[in-house]
PDB file of N, CA, C and O in Angstrom:
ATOM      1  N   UNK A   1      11.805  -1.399  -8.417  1.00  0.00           N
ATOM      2  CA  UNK A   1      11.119  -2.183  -7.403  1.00  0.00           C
ATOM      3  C   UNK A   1      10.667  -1.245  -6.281  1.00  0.00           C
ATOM      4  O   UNK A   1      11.367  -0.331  -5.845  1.00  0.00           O
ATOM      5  N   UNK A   2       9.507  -1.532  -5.875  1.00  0.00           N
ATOM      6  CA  UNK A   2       9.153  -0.679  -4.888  1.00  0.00           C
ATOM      7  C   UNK A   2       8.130  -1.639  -3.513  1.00  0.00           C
ATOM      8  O   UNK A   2       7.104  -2.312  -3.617  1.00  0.00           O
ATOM      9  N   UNK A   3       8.689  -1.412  -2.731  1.00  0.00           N
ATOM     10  CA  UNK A   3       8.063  -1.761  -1.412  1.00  0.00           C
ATOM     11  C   UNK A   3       6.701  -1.009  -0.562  1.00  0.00           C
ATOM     12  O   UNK A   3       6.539   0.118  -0.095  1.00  0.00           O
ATOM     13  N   UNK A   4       5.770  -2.348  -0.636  1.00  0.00           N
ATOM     14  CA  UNK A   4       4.260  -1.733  -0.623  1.00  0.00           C
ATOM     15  C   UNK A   4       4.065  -2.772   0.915  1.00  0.00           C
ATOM     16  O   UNK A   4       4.644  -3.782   1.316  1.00  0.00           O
ATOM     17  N   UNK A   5       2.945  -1.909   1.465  1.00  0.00           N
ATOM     18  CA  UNK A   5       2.293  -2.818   2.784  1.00  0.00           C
ATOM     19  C   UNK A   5       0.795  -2.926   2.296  1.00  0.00           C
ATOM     20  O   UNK A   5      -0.098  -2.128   2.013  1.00  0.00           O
ATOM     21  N   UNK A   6       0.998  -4.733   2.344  1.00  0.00           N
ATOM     22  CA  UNK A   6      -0.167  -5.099   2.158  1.00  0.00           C
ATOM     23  C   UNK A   6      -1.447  -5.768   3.748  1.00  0.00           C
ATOM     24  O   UNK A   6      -0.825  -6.040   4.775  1.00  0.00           O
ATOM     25  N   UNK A   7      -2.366  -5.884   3.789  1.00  0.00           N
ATOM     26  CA  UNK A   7      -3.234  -6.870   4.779  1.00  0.00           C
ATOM     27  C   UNK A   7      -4.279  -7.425   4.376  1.00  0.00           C
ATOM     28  O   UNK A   7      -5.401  -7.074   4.012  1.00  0.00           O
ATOM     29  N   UNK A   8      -3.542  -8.635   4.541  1.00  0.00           N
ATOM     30  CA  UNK A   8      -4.787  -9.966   4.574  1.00  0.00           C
ATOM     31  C   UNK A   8      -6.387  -9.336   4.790  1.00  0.00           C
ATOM     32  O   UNK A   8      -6.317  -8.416   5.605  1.00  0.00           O
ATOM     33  N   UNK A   9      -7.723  -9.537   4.338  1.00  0.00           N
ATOM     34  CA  UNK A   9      -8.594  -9.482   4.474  1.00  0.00           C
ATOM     35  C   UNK A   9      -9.148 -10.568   5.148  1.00  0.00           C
ATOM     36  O   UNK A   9     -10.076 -10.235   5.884  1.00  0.00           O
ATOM     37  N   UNK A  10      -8.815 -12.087   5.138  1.00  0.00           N
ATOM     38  CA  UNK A  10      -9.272 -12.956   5.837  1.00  0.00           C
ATOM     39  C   UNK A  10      -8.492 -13.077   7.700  1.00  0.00           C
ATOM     40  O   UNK A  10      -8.936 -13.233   8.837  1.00  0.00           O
ATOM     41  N   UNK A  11      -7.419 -12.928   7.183  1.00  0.00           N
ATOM     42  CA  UNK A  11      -6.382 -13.804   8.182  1.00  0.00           C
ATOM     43  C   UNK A  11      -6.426 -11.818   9.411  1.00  0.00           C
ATOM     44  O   UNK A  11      -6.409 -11.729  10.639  1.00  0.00           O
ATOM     45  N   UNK A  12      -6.469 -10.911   8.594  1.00  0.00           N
ATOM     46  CA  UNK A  12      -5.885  -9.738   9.268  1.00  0.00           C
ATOM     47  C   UNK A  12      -4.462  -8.951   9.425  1.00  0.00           C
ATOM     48  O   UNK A  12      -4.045  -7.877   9.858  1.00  0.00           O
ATOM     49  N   UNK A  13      -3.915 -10.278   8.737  1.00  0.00           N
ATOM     50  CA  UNK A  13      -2.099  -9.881   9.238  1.00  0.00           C
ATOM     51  C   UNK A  13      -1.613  -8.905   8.504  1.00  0.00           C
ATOM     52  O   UNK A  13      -2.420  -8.515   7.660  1.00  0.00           O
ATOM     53  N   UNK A  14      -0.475  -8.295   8.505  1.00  0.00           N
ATOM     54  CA  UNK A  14      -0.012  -7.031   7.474  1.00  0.00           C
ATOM     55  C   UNK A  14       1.189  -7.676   7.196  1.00  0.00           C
ATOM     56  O   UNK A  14       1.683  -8.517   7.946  1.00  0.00           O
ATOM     57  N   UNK A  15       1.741  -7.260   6.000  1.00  0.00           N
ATOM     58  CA  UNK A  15       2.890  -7.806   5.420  1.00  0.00           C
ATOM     59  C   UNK A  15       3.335  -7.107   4.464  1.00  0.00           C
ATOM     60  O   UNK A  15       2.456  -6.584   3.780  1.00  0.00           O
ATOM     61  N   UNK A  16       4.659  -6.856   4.092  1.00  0.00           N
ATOM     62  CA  UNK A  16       5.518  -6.197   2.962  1.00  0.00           C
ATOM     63  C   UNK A  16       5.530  -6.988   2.099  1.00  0.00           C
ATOM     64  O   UNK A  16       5.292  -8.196   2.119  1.00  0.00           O
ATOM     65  N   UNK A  17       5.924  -6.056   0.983  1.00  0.00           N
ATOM     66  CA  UNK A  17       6.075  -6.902  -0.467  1.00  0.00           C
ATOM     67  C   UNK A  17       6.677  -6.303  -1.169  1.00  0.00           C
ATOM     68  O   UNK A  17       6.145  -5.194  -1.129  1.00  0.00           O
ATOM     69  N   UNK A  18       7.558  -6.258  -1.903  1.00  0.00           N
ATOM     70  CA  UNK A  18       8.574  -6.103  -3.152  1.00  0.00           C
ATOM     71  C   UNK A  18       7.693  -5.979  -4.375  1.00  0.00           C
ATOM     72  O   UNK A  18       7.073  -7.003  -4.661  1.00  0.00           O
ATOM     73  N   UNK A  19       7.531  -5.016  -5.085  1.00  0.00           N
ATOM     74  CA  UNK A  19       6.778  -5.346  -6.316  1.00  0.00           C
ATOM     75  C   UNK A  19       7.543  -4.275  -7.409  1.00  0.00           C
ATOM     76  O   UNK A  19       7.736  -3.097  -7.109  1.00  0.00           O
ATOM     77  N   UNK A  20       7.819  -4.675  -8.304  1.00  0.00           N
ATOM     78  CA  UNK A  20       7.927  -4.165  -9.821  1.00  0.00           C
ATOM     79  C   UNK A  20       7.158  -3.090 -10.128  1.00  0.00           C
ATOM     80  O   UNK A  20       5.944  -3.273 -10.040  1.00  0.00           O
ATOM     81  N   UNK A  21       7.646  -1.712 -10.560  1.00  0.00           N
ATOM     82  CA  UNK A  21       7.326  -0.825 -10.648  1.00  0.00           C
ATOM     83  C   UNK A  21       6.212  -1.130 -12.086  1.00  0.00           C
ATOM     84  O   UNK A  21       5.073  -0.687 -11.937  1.00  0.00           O
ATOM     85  N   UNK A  22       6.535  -1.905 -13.516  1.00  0.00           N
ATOM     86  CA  UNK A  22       6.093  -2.092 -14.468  1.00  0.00           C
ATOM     87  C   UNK A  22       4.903  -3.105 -14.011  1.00  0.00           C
ATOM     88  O   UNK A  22       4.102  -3.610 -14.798  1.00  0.00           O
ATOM     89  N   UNK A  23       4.926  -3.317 -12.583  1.00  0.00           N
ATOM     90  CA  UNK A  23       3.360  -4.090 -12.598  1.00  0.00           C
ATOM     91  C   UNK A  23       2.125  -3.387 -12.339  1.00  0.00           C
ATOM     92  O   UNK A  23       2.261  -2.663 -11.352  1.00  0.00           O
ATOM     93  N   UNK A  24       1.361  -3.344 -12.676  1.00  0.00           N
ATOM     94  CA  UNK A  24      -0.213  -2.753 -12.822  1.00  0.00           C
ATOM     95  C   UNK A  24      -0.396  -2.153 -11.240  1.00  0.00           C
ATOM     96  O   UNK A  24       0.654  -2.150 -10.597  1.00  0.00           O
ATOM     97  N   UNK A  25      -1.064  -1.873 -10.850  1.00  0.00           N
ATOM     98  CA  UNK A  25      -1.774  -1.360  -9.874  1.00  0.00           C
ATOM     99  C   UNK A  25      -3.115  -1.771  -9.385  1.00  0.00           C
ATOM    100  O   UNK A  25      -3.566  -1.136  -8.431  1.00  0.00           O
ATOM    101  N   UNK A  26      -3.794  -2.697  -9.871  1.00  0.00           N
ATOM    102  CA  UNK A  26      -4.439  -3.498  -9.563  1.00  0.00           C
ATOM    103  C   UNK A  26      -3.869  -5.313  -8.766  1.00  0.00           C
ATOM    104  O   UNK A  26      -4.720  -6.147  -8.456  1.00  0.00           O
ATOM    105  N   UNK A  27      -2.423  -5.551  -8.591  1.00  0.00           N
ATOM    106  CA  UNK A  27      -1.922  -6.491  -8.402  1.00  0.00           C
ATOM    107  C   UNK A  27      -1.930  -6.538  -6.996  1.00  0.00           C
ATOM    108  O   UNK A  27      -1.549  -5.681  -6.199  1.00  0.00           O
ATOM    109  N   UNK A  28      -2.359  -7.522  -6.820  1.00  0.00           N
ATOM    110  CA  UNK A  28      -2.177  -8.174  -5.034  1.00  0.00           C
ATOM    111  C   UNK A  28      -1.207  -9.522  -4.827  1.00  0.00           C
ATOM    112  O   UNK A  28      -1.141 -10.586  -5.444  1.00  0.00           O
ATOM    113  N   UNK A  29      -0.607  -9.077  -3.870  1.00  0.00           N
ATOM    114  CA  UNK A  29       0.134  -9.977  -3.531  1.00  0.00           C
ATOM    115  C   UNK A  29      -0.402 -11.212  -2.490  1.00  0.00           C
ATOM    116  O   UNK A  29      -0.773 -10.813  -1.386  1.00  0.00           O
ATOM    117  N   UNK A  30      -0.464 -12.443  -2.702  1.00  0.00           N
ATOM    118  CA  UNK A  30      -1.061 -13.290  -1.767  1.00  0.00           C
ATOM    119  C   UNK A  30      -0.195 -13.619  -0.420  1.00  0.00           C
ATOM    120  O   UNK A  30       1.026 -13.770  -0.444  1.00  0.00           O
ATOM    121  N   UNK A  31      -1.046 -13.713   0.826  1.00  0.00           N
ATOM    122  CA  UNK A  31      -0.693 -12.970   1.814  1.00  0.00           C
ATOM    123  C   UNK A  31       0.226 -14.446   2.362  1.00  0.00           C
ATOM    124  O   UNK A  31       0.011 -15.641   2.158  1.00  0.00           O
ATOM    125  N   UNK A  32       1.039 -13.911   2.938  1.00  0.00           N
ATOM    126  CA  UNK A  32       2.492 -14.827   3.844  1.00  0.00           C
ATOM    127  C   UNK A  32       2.307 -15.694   4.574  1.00  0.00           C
ATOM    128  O   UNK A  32       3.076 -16.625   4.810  1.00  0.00           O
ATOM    129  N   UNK A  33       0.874 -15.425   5.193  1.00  0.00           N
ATOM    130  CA  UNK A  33       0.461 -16.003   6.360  1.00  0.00           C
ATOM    131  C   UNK A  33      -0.360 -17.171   6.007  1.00  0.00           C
ATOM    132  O   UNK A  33       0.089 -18.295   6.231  1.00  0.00           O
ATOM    133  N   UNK A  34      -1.578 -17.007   5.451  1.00  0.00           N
ATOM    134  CA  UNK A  34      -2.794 -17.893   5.297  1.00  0.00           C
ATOM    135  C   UNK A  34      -2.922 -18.017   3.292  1.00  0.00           C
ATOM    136  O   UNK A  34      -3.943 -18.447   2.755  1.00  0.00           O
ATOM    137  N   UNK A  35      -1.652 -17.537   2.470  1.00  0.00           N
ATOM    138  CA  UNK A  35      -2.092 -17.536   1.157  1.00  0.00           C
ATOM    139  C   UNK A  35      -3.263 -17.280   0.416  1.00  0.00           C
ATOM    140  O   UNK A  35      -3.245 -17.454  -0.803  1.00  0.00           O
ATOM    141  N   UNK A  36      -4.312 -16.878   1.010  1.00  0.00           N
ATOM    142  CA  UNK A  36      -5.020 -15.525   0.764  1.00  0.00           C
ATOM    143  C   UNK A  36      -5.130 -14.516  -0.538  1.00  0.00           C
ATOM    144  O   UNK A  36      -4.665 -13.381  -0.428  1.00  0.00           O
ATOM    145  N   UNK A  37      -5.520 -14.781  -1.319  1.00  0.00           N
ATOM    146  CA  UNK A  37      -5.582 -13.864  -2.724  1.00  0.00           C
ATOM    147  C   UNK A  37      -6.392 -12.385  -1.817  1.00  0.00           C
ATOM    148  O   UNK A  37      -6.001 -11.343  -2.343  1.00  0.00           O
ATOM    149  N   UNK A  38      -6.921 -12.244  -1.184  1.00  0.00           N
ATOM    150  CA  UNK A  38      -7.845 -11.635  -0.702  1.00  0.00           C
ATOM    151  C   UNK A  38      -6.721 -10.560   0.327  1.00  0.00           C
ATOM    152  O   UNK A  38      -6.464 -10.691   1.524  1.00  0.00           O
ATOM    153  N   UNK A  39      -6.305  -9.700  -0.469  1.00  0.00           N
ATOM    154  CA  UNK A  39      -4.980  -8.580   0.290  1.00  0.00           C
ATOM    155  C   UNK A  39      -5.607  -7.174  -0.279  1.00  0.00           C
ATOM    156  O   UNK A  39      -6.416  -7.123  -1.205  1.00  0.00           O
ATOM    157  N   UNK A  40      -5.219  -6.320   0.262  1.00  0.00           N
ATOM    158  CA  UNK A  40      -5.520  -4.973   0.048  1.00  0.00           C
ATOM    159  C   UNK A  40      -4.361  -4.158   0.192  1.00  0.00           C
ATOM    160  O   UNK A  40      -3.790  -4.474   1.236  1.00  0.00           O
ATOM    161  N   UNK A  41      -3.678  -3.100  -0.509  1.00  0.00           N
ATOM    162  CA  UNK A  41      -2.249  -2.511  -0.095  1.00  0.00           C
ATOM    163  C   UNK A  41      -3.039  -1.025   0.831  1.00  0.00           C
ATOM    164  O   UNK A  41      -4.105  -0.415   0.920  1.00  0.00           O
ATOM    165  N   UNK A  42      -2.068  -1.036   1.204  1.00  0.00           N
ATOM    166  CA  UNK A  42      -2.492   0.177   2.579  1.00  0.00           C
ATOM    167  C   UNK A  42      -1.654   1.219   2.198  1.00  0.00           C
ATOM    168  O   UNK A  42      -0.591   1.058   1.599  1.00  0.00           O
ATOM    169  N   UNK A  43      -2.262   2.604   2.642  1.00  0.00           N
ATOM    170  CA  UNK A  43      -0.989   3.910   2.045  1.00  0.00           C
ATOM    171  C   UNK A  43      -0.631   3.795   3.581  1.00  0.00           C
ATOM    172  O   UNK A  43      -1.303   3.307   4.490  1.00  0.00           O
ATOM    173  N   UNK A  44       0.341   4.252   3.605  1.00  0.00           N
ATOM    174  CA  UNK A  44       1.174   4.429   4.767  1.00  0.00           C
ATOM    175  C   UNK A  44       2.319   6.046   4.688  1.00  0.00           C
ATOM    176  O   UNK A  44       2.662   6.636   3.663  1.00  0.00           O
ATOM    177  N   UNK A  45       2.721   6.440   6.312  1.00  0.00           N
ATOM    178  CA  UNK A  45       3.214   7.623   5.638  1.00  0.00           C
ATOM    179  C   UNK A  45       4.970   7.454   5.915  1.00  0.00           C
ATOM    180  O   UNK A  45       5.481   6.858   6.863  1.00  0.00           O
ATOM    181  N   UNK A  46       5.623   8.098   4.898  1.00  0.00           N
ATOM    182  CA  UNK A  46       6.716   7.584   4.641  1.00  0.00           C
ATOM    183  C   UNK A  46       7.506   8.407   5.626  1.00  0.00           C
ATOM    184  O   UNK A  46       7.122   9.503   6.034  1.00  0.00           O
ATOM    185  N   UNK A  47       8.708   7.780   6.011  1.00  0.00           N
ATOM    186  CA  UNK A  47       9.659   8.880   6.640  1.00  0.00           C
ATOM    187  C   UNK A  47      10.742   9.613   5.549  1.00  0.00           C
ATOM    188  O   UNK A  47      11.931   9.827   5.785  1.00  0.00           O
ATOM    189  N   UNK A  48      10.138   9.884   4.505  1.00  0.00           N
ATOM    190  CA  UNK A  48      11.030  10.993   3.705  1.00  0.00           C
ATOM    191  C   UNK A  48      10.657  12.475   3.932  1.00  0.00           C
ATOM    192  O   UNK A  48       9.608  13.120   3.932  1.00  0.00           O
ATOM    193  N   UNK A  49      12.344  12.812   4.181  1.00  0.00           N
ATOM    194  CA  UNK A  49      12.621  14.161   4.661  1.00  0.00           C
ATOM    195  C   UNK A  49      13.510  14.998   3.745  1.00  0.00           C
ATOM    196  O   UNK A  49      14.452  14.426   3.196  1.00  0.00           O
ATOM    197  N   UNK A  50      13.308  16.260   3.533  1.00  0.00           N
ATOM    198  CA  UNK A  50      14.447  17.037   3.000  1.00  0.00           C
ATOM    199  C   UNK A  50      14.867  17.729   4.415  1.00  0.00           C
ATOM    200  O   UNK A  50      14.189  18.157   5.350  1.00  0.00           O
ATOM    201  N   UNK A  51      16.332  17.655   4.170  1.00  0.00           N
ATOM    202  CA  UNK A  51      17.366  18.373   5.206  1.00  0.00           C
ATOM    203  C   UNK A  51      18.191  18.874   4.069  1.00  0.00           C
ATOM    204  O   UNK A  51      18.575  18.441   2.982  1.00  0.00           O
ATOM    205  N   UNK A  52      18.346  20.363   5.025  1.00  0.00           N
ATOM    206  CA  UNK A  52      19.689  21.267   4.647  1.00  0.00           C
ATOM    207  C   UNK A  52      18.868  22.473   3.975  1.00  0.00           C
ATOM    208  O   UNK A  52      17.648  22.309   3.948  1.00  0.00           O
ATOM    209  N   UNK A  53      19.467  23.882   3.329  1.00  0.00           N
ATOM    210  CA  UNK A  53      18.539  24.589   3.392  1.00  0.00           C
ATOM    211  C   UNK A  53      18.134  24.661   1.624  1.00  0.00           C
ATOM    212  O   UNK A  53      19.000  23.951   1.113  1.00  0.00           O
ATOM    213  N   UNK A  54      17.270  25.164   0.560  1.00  0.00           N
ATOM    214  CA  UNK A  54      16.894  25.031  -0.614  1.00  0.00           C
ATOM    215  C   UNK A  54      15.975  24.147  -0.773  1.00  0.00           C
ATOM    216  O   UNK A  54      16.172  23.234  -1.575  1.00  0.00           O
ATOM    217  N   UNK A  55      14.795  24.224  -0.059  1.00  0.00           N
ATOM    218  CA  UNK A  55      13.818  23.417  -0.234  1.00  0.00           C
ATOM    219  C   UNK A  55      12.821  23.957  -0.140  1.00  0.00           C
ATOM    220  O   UNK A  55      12.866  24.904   0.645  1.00  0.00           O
ATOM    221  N   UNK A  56      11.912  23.791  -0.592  1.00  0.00           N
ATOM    222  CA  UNK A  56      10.438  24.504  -0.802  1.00  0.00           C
ATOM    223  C   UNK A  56      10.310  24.723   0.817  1.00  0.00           C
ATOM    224  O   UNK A  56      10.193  25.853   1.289  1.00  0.00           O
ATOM    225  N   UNK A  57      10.339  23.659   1.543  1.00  0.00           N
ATOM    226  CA  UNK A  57       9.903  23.993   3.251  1.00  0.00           C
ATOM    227  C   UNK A  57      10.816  25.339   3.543  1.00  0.00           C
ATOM    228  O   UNK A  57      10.619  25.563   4.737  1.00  0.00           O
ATOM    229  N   UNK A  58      11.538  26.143   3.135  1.00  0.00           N
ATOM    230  CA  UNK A  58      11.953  26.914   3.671  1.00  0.00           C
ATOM    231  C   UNK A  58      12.000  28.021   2.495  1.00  0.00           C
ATOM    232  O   UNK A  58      12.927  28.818   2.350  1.00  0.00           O
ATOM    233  N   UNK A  59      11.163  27.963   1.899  1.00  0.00           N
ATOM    234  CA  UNK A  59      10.839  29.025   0.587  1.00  0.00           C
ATOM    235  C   UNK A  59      12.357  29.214  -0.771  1.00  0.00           C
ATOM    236  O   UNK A  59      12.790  29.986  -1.627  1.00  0.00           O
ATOM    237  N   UNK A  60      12.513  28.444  -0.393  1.00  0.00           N
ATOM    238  CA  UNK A  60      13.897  28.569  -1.677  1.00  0.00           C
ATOM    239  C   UNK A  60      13.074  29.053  -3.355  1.00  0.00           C
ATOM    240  O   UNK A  60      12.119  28.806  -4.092  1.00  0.00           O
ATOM    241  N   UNK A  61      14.114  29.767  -3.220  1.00  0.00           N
ATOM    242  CA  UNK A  61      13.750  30.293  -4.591  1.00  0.00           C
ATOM    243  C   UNK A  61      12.963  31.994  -4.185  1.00  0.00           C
ATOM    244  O   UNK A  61      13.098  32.973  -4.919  1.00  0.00           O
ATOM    245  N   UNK A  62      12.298  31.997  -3.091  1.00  0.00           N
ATOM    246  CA  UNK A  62      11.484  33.275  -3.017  1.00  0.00           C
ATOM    247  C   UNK A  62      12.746  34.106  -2.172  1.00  0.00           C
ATOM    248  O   UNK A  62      12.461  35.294  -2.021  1.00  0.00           O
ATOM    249  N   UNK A  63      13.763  33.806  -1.732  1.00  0.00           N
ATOM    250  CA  UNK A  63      14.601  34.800  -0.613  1.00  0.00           C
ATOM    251  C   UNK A  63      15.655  35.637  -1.661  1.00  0.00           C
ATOM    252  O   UNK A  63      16.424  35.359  -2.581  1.00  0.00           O
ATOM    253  N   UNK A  64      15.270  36.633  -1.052  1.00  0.00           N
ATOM    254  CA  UNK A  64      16.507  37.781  -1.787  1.00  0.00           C
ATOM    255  C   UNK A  64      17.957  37.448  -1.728  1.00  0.00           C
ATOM    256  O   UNK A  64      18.605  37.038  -0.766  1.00  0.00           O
ATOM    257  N   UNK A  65      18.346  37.710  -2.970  1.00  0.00           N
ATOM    258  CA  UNK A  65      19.969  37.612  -3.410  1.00  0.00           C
ATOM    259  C   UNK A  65      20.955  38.780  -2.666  1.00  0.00           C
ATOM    260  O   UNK A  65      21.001  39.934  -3.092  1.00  0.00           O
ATOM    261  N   UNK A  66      21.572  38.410  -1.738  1.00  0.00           N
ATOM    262  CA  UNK A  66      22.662  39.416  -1.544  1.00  0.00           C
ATOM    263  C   UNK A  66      23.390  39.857  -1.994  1.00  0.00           C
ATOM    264  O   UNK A  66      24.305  39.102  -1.665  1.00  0.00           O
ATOM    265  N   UNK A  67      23.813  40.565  -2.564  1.00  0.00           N
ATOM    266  CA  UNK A  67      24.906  41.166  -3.231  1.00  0.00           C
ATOM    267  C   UNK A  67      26.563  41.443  -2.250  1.00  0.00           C
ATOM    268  O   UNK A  67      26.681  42.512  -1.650  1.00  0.00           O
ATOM    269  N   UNK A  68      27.454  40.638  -2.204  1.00  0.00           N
ATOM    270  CA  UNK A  68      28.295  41.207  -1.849  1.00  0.00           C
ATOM    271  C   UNK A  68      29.645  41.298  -2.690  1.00  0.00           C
ATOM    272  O   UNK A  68      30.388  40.375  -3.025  1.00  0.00           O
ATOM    273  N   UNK A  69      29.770  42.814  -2.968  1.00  0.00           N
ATOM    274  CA  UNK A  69      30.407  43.411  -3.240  1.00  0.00           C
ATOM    275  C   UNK A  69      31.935  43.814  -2.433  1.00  0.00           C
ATOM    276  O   UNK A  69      31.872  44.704  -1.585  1.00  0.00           O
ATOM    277  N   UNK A  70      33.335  43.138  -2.713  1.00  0.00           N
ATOM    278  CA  UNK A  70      34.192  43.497  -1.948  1.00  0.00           C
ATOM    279  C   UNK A  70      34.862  45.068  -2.541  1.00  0.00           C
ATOM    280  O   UNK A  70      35.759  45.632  -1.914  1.00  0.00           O
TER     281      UNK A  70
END
């Protein structure tokens, strides 16, 4: 299941929706407000973050191996 933001084309309003990953991508959800077939999903930008260090944002994989030797 994945959570999409949709908006009304008639009414204007914006609204979430729950939708099934196995559903098409052409599917609109009719809108909360005015029932509205007439919705459009909006990209929006997510707050996913990597924290801690081994992540491409901080070149993991390209930094030299230390060797320590006791």
């Amino acid at each position: 299941m994945s959570l999409y933001l949709y908006k009304c084309q008639d009414c204007g309003q914006e609204f979430e929706e729950i939708v099934s990953i196995k559903c098409c991508d052409t599917y609109k959800a009719p809108c909360v407000y005015c029932s509205s077939q007439n919705t459009k999903r909006q990209i929006v930008k997510t707050e996913f973050v990597l924290k801690g260090s081994g992540w491409a944002r901080d070149n993991y994989g390209l930094k030299e191996v230390k060797n320590e030797k006791t």
